[in-house]
N, C-alpha and C positions, 0 to 999 in steps of 0.2 A: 504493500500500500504506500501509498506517497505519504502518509504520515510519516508512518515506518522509517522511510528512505529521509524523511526530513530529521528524521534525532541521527541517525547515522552519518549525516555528513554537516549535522552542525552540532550537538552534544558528546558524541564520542570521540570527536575530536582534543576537546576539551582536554582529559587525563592524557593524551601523549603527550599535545604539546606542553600543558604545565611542567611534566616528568623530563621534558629537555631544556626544558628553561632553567629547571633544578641543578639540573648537570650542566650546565652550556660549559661553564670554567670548564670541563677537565675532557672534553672531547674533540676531537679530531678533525682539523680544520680543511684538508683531502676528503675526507670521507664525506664528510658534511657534504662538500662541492660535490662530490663525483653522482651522492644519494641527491641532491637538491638537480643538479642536471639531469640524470636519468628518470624523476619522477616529472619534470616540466615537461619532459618530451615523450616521454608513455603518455602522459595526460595529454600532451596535443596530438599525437598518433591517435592516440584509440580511440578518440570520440570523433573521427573524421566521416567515417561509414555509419555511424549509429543512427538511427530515428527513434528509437526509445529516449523519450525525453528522461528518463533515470538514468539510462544510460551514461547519456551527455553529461549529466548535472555528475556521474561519479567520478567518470573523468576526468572532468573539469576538476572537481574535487583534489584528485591523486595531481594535479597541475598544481593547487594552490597549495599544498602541501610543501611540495619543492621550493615556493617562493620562502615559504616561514622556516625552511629547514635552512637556507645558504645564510640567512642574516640574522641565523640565531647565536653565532659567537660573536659575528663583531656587534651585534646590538641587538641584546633579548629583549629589549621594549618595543622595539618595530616588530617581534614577532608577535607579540599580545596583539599587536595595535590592527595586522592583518589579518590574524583569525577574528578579531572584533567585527571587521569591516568586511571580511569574509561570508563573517554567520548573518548580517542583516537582508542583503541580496536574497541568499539561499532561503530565507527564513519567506520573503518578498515570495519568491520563484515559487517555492512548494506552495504556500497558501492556495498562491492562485492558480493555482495549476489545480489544487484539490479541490478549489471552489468551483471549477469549472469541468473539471473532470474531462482529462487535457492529458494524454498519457503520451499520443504520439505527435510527431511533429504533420502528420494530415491533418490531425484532430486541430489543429492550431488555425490552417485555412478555412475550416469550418467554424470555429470562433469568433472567426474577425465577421462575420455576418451576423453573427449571434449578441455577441458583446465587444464592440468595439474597444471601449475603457480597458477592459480584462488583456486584450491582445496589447496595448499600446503597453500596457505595465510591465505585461512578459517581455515586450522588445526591450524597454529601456533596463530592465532588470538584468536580463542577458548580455545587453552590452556593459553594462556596469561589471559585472563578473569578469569580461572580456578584458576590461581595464583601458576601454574608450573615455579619451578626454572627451569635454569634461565634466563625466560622471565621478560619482565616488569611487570607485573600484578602479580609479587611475590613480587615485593618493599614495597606496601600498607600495604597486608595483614603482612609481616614481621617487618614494621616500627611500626605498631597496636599490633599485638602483645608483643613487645619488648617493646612500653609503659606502655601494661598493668600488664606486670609481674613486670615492674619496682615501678609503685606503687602497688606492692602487690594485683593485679589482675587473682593470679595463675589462677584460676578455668574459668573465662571467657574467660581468654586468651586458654586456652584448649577445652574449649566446642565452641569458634568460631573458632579454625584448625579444629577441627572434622567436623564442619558444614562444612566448605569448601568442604569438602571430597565429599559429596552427589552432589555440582555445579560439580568435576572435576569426578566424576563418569559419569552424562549424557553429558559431554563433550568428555569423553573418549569412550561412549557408540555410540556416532555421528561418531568418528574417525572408530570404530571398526567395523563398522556397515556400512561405505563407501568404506573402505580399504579392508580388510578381508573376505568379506560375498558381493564382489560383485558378479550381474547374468555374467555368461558367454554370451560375446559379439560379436559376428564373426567381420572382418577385416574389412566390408564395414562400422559399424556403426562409427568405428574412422577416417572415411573420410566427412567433412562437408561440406556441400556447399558453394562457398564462396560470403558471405550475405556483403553490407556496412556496417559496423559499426558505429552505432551513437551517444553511449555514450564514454563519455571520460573517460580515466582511469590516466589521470595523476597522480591527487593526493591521490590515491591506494597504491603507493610506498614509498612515505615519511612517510606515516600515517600508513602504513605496518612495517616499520625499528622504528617508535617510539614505535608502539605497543607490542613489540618485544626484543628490544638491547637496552634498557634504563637500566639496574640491574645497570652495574661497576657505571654510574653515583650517586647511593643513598647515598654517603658521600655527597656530595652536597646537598641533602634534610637533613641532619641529620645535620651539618653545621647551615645550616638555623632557622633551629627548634630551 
């Protein structure tokens, strides 16, 4: 269930990264690299062919992993800061994905007739993940970066934008593929029945506007740091 899939890539995440922030002092700054590159690039590999939107979202997942794993020795506060900014997206994505009962990436061209709102949320949510300026989900990867060039991390810093590229390619491949390439619909299918409504969408909107309009705030994180 998409609930399901939602505590597992935003709660359980939780006890790893605490348990290497614990250790960050005493581990291996090779290792760290070599695990933080091969999990950005499984993650933009693998969700390339996917149309299961879980799929995607786990992918993506094992992607942002990699980012919190490379800049957890030289600065274990930027990793907090990106699983923070990680979980509100995902948190965005599954809602509304469960409110609307949205599992595949067809299911998503069928939406946008249905609930326009709903679909505009999921593109900007996706691309915030993706780490498009300027959404929030560009702060992380630009604050990570800017560390690692700083201490003389040119090349990692380089080969994790490039990784990105492959997350915001099957993000873009979701949008283009809902947008662009939908079936032709006659007029009676955008008339729907009208059903009760049982779940609640409140907190859709506040967690929509973080996932989203956080950039101007990053002097505030860089402040901190």
């Amino acid at each position: 269930p998409l609930l399901s899939g939602m505590i597992l890539l935003t709660w359980q995440k939780v006890a790893p990264i605490s348990l290497l922030y614990q250790i960050s002092p005493s581990l291996n700054m090779k290792i760290l690299t070599t695990l933080a590159i091969a999990s950005t690039l499984l993650g933009g590999w693998g969700g390339l062919n996917q149309t299961h939107l879980r799929k995607i979202l786990a992918y993506s997942s094992i992607a942002h992993v990699g980012w919190m794993t490379i800049i957890i020795l030289i600065n274990p506060t930027m990793t907090l800061v990106n699983l923070l900014i990680y979980i509100f997206p995902t948190l965005t994505l599954f809602l509304t994905l469960n409110f609307s009962s949205t599992t595949k990436i067809k299911s998503i061209s069928n939406l946008w007739t249905k609930s326009t709102p709903m679909t505009i949320i999921i593109f900007l949510t996706l691309l915030s993940l993706g780490g498009l300026p300027p959404l929030t989900g560009f702060m992380p990867k630009w604050l990570i970066i800017q560390e690692l060039v700083t201490h003389k991390n040119v090349l990692m810093a380089t080969l994790m934008a490039l990784s990105t590229l492959l997350n915001l390619f099957f993000y873009m491949r979701i949008i283009y593929a809902t947008t662009l390439t939908m079936y032709p619909t006659s007029n009676n299918s955008k008339f729907q029945w009208l059903k009760p409504q049982t779940k609640t969408i409140n907190i859709i909107p506040p967690l929509t506007i973080i996932s989203s309009l956080l950039l101007p705030i990053t002097p505030i994180f860089i402040i901190l740091d």
